[in-house]
C-alpha positions in Angstrom: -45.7 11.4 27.2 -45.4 7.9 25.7 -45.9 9.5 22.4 -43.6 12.1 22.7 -40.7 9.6 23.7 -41.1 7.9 20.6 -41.6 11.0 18.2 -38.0 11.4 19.9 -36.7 7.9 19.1 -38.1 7.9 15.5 -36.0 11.8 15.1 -33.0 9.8 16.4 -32.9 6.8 14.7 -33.2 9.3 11.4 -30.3 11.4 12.3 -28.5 8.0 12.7 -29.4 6.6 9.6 -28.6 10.3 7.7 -25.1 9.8 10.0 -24.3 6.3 8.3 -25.7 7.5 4.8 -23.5 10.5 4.2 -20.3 9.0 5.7 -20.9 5.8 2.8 -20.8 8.6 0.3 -17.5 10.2 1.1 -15.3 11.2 -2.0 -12.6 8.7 -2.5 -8.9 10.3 -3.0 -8.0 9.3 -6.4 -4.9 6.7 -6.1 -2.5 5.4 -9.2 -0.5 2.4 -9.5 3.0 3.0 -8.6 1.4 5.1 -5.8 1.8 5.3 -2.4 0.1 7.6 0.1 0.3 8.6 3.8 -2.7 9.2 6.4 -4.1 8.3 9.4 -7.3 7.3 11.3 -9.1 8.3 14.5 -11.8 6.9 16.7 -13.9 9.6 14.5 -12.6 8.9 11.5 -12.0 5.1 11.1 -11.9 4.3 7.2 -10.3 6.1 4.6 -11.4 5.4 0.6 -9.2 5.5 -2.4 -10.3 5.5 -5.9 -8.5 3.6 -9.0 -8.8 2.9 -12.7 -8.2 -0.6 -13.9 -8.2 -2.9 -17.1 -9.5 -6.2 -17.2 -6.4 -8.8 -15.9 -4.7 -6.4 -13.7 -2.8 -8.4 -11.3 -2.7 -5.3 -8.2 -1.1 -5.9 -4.9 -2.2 -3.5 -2.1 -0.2 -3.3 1.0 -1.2 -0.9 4.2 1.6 -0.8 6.6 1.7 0.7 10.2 4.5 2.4 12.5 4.1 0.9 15.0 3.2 3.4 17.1 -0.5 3.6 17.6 -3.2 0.8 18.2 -4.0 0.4 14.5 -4.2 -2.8 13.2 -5.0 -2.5 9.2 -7.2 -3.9 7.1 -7.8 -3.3 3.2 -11.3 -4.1 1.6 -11.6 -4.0 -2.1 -15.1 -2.9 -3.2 -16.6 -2.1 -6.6 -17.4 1.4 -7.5 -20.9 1.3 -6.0 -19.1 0.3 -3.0 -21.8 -2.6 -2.3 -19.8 -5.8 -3.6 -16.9 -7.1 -1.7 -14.4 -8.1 -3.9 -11.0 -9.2 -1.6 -10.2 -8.1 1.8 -7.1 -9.2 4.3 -5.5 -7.9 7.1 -2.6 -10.1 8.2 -0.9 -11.5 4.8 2.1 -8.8 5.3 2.7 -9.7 8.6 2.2 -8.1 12.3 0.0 -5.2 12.0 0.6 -5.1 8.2 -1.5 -5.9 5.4 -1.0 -7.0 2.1 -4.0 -7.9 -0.7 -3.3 -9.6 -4.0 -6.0 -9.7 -6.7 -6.5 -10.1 -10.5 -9.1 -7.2 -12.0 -11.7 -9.9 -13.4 -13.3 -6.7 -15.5 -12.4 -3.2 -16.5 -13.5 -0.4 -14.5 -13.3 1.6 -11.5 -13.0 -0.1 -7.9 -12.5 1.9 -4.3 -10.3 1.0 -1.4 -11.1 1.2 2.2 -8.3 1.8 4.1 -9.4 0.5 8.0 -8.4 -1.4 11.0 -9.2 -4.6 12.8 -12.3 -4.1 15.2 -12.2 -5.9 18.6 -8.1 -5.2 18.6 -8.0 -1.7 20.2 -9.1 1.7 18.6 -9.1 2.3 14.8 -5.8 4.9 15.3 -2.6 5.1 14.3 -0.5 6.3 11.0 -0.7 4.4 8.1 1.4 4.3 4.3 -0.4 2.4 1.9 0.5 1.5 -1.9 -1.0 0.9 -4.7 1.3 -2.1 -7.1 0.4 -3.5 -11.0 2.1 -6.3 -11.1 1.2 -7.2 -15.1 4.9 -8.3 -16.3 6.3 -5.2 -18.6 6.5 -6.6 -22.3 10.5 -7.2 -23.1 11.8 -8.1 -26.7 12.9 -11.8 -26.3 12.9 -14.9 -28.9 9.9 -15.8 -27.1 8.4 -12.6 -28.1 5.4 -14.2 -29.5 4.7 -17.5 -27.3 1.2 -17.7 -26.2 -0.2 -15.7 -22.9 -2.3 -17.9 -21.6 0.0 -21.7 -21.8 -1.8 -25.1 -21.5 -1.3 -27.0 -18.5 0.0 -30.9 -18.3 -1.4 -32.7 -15.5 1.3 -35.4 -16.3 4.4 -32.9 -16.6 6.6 -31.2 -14.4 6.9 -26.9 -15.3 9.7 -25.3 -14.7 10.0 -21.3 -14.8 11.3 -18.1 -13.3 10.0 -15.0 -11.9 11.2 -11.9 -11.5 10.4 -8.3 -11.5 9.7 -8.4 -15.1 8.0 -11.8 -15.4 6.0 -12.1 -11.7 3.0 -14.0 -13.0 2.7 -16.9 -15.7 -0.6 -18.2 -16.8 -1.9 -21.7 -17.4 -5.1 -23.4 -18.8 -6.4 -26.8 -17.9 -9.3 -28.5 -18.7 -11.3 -30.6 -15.6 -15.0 -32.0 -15.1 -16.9 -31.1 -11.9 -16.3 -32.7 -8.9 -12.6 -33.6 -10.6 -9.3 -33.2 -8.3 -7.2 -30.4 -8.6 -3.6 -31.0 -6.7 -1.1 -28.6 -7.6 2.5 -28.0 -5.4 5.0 -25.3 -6.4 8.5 -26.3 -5.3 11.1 -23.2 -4.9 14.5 -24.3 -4.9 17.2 -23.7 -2.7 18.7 -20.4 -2.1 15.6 -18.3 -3.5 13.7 -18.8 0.1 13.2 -15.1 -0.6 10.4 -15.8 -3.3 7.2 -15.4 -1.7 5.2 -17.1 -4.9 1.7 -18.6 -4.5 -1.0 -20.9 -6.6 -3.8 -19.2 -7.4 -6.8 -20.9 -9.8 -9.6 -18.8 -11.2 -12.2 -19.6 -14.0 -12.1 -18.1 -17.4 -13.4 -14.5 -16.2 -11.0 -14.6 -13.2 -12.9 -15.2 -10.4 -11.0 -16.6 -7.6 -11.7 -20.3 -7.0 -9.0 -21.2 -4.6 -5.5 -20.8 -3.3 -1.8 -21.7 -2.0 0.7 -19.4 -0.8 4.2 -19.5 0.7 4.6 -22.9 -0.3 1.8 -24.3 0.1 -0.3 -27.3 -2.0 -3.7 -26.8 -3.8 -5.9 -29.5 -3.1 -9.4 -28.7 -4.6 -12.3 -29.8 -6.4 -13.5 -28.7 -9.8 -16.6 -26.7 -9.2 -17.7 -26.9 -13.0 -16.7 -28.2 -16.2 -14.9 -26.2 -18.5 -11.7 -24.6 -18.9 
């Protein structure tokens, strides 16, 4: 008898495994940017994956937003194509039951996002619309036409710029030893309190090192030396 029970736990804990291997390996619905899509999640259905095409520097924002209505309380992961690495997640940045994910392609390739909800919170249900934003500045004639992409950075100078929805990014190099401090504020001035502009620092290949949103200071430590 004692071997018969576990001949039956050894056939369950198969059919489990087989369970968990074949919903990993879903199809993802093909998504562009520009896109935005509706669905919605069950207790039986608590992820949904979406499949994109990027370039190198992409600067994407996805947002997943909710009506309300059910017990959903979203959250976006950004994996690589294998689905195995991590790459960004949130699931409060746009607010109540809304979420919004801002990240910088760091190569060129294809990367999947899982569409889900908070665990612990309720049941995985409820309607969702979720989009799918490049926000890469669109390439206008100006006099400044041909000023560098990537401008250096003066520790000992103030910058001042603009952003809009042609310009919503602008790049700066500095140089800084390991271990050396980082503090950098962004000041919005009066009037344009609807701005919601951050800090954000990467290395060379854009991988995030830290960041400041909403108005907040960066106050961090070189982790290497270089650029």
């Amino acid at each position: 008898m004692r071997n018969r029970t576990g001949l039956i736990a050894v056939c369950l804990a198969l059919v489990l495994v087989t369970i968990r291997v074949a919903s990993a390996q879903a199809t993802p619905t093909p998504i562009s940017y520009g896109q935005t899509v509706n669905g919605d999640l069950a207790p039986d259905r608590t992820e949904a994956l979406y499949v994109f095409t990027a370039q190198a520097g992409d600067s994407i924002t996805i947002t997943m937003d909710t009506d309300g209505n059910g017990a959903l309380d979203p959250l976006v992961i950004l994996v690589d194509q294998s689905q195995q690495t991590v790459l960004a997640v949130d699931n409060d940045s746009g607010g109540d039951r809304n979420s919004r994910l801002r990240f910088v392609i760091p190569t060129a390739g294809t990367y999947v996002i899982r569409a889900t909800g908070v665990q612990g919170v309720g049941e995985i249900s409820g309607n969702y619309k979720l989009a799918l934003l490049l926000g890469n500045p669109t390439p206008t004639p100006s006099g400044s036409a041909n000023a560098p992409i990537l401008a250096a950075y003066d520790p000992a100078a103030e910058i001042h710029g603009d952003l809009n929805d042609a310009t919503q990014f602008h790049l700066y190099t500095l140089k800084a030893r390991k271990g050396e401090a980082i503090n950098v504020s962004l000041q919005i001035p009066d009037g344009a309190d609807k701005l919601q502009a951050g800090i954000y620092l990467y290395t060379l290949d854009f991988h995030e090192i830290s960041r400041a949103e909403l108005g907040s200071a960066m106050n961090v430590q070189a982790p290497a030396d270089g650029m």
